[in-house]
N, C-alpha and C positions, 0 to 999 in steps of 0.2 A: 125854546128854540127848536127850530125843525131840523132835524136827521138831513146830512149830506148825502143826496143821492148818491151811492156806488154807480159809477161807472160803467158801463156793458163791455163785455168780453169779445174780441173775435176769436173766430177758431184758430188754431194754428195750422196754417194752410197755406198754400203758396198759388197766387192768382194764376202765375204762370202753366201748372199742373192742367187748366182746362182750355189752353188756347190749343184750337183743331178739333176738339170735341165736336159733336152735333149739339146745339143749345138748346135742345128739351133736356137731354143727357144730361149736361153741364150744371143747368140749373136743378133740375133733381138730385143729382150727387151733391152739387155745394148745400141741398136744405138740410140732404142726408148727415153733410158732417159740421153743420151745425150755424150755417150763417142766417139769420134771423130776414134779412132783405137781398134779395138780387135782381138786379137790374139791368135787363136786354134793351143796348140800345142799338140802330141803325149807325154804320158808317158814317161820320159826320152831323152827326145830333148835336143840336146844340142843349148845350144842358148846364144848370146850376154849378159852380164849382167846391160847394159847401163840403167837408167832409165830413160822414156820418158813421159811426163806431156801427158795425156790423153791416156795414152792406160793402158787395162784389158788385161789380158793375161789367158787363159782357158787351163788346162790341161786337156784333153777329155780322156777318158777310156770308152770303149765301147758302144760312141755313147752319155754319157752321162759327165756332168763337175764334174770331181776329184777333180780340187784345181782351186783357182782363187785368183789373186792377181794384184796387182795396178803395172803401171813401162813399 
């Protein structure tokens, strides 16, 4: 019988910590403490709603992170 995949870890980090950042910033520090995927999107992107164990998701408004959240 095959081995159950273990699970991926996110880091312990709070999405909140990078809204107002510059999003080059933002996403360099979140690879820096450990988030495996992050994802910049445009204000009003339509996007998948699937939740995925280690990715941040940045919603950028003029160069800078509006919202961030885990998924």
């Amino acid at each position: 019988m095959a081995p159950i995949p273990t699970p991926q870890t996110e880091p312990q980090d709070s999405p909140d910590g990078y809204v107002g950042l510059d999003a080059e910033h933002a996403e360099r520090l979140a690879r820096q403490r450990g988030w495996p995927a992050v994802r910049s999107l445009p204000p009003g992107a339509i996007i998948t709603m699937e939740y995925r164990v280690g990715r941040l998701n940045f919603e950028v408004r003029d160069g800078r992170v509006a919202r961030a959240w885990k998924g």
